[in-house]
N, C-alpha and C positions, 0 to 999 in steps of 0.2 A: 382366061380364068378356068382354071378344073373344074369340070363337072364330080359332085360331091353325092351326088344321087345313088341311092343303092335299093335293094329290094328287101322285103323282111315278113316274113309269113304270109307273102303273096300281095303285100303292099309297097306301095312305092313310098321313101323316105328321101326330104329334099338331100338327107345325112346322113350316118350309119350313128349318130349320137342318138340314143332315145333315154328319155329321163325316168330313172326307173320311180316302182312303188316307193312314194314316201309321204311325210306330210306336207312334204312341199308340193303334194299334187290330189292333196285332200279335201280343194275347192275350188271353184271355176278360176277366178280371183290367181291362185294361183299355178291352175293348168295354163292360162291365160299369158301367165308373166314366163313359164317355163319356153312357150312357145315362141312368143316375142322375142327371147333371148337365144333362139337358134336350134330349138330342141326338133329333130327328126320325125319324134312318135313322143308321149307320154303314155306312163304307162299309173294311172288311177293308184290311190292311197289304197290296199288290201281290204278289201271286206272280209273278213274271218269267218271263217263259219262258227268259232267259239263264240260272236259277237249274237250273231242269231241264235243261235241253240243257248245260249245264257238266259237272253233276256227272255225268250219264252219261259226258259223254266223258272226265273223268277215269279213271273207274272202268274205263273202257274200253284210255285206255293204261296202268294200269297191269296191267289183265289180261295187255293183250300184250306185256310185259315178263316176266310168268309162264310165256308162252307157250301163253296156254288159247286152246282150238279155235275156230274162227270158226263152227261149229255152235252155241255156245252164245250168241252176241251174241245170239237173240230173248230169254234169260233176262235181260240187262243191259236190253234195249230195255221190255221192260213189266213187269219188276218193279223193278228199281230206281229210272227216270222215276216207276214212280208211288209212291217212298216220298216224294216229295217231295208230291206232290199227294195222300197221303192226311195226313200232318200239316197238309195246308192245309182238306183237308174234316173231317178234327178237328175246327180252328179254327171250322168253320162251323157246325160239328155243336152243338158244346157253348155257342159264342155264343147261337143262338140256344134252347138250355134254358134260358140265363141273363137275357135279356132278353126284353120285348113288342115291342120296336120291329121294323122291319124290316132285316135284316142284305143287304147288296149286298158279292158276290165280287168282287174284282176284279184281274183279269191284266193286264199288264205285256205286252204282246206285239209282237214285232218280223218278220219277214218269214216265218217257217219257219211251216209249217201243223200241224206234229207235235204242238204240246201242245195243237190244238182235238178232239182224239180223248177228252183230260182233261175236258171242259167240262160234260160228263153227269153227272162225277163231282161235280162243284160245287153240280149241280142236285140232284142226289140225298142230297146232304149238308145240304140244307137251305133253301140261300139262296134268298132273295124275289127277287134280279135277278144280273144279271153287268155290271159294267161292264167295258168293252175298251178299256185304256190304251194309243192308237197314235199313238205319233211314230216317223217315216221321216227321218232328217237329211237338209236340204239340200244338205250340202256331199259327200253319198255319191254321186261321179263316176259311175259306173259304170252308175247306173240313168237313164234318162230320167223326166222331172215325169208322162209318161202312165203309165207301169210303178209309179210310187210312189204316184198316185189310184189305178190300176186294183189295188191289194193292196187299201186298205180294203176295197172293194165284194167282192173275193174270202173275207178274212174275215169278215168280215160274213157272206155267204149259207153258207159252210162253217158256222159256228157254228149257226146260225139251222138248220140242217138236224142239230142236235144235241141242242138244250136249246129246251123250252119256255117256260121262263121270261122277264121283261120285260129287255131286251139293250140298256144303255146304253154309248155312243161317248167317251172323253174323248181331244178333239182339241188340235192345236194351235194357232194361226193363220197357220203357213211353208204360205201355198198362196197360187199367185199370184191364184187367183181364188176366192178364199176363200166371200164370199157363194154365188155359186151352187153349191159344193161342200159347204158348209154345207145347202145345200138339196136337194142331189143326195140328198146319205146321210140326208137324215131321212125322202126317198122309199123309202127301202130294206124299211122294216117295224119300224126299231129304235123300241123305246121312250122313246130319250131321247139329246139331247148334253150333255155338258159343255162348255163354255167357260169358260178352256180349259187345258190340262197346264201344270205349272212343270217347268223341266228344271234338270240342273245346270248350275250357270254356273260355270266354268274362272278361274283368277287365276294370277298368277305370284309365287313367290316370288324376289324375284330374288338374294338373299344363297344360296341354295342350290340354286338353279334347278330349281326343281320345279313342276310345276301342281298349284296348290292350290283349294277349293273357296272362291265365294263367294257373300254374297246367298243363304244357307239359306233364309231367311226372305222370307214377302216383304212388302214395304210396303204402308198405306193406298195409295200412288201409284198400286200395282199395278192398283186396281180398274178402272181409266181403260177398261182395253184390254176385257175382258170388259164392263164397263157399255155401250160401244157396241154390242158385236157383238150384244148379247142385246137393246139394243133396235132393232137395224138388221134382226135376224133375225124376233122376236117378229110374230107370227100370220104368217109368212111359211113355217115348217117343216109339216111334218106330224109332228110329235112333243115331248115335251115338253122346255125345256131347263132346265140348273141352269148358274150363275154360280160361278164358281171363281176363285181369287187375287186377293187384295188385300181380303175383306173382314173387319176387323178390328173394329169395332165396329156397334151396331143400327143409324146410319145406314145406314153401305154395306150392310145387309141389305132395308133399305126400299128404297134406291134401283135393288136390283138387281131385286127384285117389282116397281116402279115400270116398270123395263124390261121387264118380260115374264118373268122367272123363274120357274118353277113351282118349285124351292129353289136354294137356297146351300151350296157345300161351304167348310168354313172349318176350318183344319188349324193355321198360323203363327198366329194366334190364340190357339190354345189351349196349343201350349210358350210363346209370350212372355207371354201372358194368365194363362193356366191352364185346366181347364176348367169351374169355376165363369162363365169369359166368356160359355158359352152362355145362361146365367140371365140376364145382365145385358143379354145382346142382345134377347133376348126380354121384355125387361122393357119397354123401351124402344121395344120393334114395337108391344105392346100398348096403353104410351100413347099412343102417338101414334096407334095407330089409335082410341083412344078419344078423343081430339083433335079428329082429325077425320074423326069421325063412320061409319065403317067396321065393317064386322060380321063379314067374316073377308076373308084375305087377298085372298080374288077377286074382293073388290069392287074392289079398284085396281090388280088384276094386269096390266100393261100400261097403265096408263096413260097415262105418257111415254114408251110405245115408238115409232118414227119410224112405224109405222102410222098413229097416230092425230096426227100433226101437219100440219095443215093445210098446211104450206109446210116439209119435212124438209129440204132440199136446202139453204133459205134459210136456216134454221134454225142450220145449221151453219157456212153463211159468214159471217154475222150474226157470229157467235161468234170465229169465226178474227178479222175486221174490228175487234171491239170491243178483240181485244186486240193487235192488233199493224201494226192500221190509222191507228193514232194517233188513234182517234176518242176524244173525252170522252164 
């Protein structure tokens, strides 16, 4: 039998499968049932930092509608913010009584530095890692492309001067110069990328005019985008990376390890799937590494990453050429 064992921001995973951030890992209940079903790591339903920074300010105007003293806002500021971040260290607390695997926290975070003061809390509560969910929109005028890189590196070392723990990045691909930025932040100290976040995607209804959501899910197609970057990236970081969106069955798990993956996070999957998929993906890594000839995943970790291609460059025109060069 293949040993399926791999390693992932300094932890050992029985699998390179870890079930990313969703709501299927928003209660013990069902960290619980992810793990049973073969999952590597799970990685915790997102705590937002909009979720905290909300509800204070709610609570905040409707104080001052009461008319209560402005003495008292340090009361709203650290103990209200953190009833939300202790339901969240709950979550972390009593996951991992219920499971062996490795549990990974993971924040949602947008510009404000306020809830990395939370982040000790997360540590403390249990979890084996933190990953830092950061997307900056493009189309936010107001900030220049160097103010919206120079935040990552800012979070980053705030956190890092918080929690000992292994600090994984899940990014996006909106940067114009993506490669080297991709390389810039694995020089930071973090233990790991993801590639890379799904966002919401917007639709119109037009009989009612409202924006509605679309594309929850997302397709095998998806895997395209991440399959390159992880093997354009692969032995090029100084840290570990995992593959994210589009992979729905044990090919695109092969192929993403084939690119240099140290794991796979796979979410849409498992509501369209179920999470019995993780069983079946893994079924299917095993024989084929029994196939051909492999004894655990890092015998072909990176394989077909553009490192080890003799001619990467050609490799890629070759391909564009073949298909829309009109060649036979």
């Amino acid at each position: 039998m293949a040993d399926l064992t791999t390693e992932y921001l300094g932890l050992k995973l029985n699998n390179p499968i870890v079930a990313g951030s969703s709501g299927l890992s928003a209660s013990v209940k069902g960290v619980k049932e992810l793990a049973d079903n073969g999952a590597g790591a799970v990685v915790l339903k997102s705590i937002f930092e909009e979720e905290i920074m909300f509800e204070y300010d709610d609570i905040l105007k409707e104080a001052g509608r009461e008319g209560v003293n402005l003495d008292q806002f340090d009361y709203y500021d650290y103990q209200l913010k953190g009833e939300k971040v202790k339901k969240y260290s709950d979550l972390i607390a009593e996951s991992k009584k219920s499971i062996s695997i490795p549990v990974i926290a993971s924040v949602n975070c947008v510009y404000s530095h306020e809830w990395i003061s939370f982040a000790k809390q997360l540590e403390q509560a249990g979890a084996d890692a933190l990953e830092l969910n950061m997307f900056f929109l493009p189309s936010e005028f107001d900030r220049t492309t160097e103010e919206k890189e120079k935040a990552y590196f800012e979070i980053i070392e705030k956190v890092q001067k918080e929690i000992d723990i292994p600090i994984a990045l899940k990014i996006s691909y909106y940067f114009s110069n993506l490669g080297p930025m991709i390389q810039k932040l694995s020089e930071t100290g973090i233990a790991g990328l993801v590639l890379f976040n799904r966002f919401y995607s917007p639709d119109f209804d037009i009989d009612k005019f409202e924006v509605v959501s679309s594309n929850v899910f997302s397709n095998p197609s998806d895997l395209a985008i991440s399959l390159r970057w992880i093997a354009i990236m692969a032995e090029r970081v100084n840290c570990d990376l995992a593959a994210s969106t589009g992979v729905h069955d044990g090919n695109a798990l092969i192929k993403q390890i084939l690119a240099g993956a140290n794991a796979v996070q796979v979410v849409s999957a498992l509501y369209q799937q179920g999470k019995g998929s993780i069983f079946t993906m893994l079924k299917t890594l095993e024989q084929w590494m029994e196939k051909k000839g492999f004894d655990s995943p890092s015998d072909f970790r990176g394989k077909m990453s553009q490192a080890k291609s003799s001619n990467p460059a050609g490799y890629e025109r070759v391909q564009f050429m073949r298909y829309f060069g009109g060649a036979n």
